[in-house]
N, C-alpha and C positions, 0 to 999 in steps of 0.2 A: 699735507697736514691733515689727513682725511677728511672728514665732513664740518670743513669748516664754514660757518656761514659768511657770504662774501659782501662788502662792503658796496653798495651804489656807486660810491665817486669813483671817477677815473679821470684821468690827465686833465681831460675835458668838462670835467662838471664841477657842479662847485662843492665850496670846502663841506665837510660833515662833521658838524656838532657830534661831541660824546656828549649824551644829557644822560640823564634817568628815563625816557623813552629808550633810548639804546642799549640799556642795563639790563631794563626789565627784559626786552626785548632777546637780548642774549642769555638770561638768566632763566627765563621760559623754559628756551631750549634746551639750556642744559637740563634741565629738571625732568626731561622728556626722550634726553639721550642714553641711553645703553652704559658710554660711562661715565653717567650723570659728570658732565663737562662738556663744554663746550666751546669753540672757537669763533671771534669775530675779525675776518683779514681786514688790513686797511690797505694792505698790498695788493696788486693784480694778478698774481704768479705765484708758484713757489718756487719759481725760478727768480724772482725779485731778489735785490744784492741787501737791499735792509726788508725785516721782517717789522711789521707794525701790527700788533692786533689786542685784542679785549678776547681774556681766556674767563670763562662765567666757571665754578666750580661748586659743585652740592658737597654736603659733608661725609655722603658717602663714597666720594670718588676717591680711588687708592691712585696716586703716581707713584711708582718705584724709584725708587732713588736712582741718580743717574748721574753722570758729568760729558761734559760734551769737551772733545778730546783736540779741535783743531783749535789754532791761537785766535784765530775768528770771532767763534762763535761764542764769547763773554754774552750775558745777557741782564738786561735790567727792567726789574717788575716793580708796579708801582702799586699799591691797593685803592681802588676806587671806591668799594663798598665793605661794607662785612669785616669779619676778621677772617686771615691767613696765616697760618704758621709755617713757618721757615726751619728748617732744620738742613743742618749740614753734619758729613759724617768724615770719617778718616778711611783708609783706605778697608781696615779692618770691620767697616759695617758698626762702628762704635761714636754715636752724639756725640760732636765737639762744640757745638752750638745750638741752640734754638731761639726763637725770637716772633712773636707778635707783628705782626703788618697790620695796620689798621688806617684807614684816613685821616680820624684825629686823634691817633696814638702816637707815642714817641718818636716810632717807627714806623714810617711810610710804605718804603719799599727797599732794595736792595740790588747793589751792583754785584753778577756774580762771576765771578773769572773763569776761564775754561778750565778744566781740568777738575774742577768742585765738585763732590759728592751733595748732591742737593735733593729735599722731593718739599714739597706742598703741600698741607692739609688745610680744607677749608674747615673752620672754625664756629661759623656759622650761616645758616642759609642762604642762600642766594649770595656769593662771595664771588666778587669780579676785580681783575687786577689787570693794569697794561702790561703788556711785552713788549720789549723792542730788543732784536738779535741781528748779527748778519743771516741774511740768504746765501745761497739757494738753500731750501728745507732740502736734507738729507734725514733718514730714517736715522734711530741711535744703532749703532753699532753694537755689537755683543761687547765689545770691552769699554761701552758709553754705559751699562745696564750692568747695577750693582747684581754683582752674584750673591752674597750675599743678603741680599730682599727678595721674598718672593716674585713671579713676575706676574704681571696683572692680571686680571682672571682665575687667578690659579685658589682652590679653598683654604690658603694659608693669608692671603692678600687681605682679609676683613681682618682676621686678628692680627696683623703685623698693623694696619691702619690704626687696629685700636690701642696697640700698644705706643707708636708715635703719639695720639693725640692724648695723654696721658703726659707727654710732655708739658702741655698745657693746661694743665689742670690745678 
């Protein structure tokens, strides 16, 4: 999962509160990371069989739209802070959905089935949500990774971003 910051507890130690120290504390880091985002594992591995973690996300972080292709790997995010917007696409790279995540919004979080064209946009500042997927972390696959959307980094990725968050406007 690259540089994801790793969790204290293990088998052995004890439980670990999500508070608003551990928010800020991942929210920091994304703010400090390259792609303003950041990871917090509550797993030991990325060989681990369920993934548990706190993703912190700035509003300038682009994720490309993507869908994860084996029956597994459904995933479900939950917004602990901030707002997140959710967008889902068809195969053709064309919105069939979008949707607000917020704590005390309508809309919490969302279950998403493999196969879904999905991506993320934080909404506003310091924007932290849970995940929880199966393991093992495998890399996305070239036919997980919308051709269609530019791919990260690339100088197309700031105005494709700005154009999703216009969804929510």
């Amino acid at each position: 999962m690259g540089n994801a910051l790793q969790s204290g507890a293990s088998e052995m130690s004890q439980p670990e509160l999500i508070d608003q120290s551990l928010l800020d504390h991942v929210s920091a880091a994304a703010e400090q990371a390259a792609r303003r985002r950041q990871n917090y594992n509550f797993h030991e591995t990325d060989e681990a069989a369920c993934h548990r973690l706190l993703n912190a996300l700035e509003m300038d972080s682009y994720i490309r739209p993507h869908r994860h292709c084996a029956p597994s790997k459904d995933e479900t995010m939950v917004a602990l802070r901030g707002r997140l917007g959710i967008v889902f696409f068809d195969d053709g790279g064309h919105v069939v959905s979008s949707t607000i995540l917020e704590p005390l919004g309508a809309h919490l979080g969302v279950n998403i089935p493999h196969g879904a064209w999905h991506t993320m946009v934080a909404l506003s500042p310091g924007s932290v949500f849970f995940e929880a997927k199966a393991g093992p972390y495998v890399p996305l696959a070239d036919d997980e990774k919308a051709p269609w959307a530019p791919p990260e980094g690339s100088g197309e990725a700031n105005e494709y971003l700005r154009g999703l968050r216009t969804l929510f406007s």
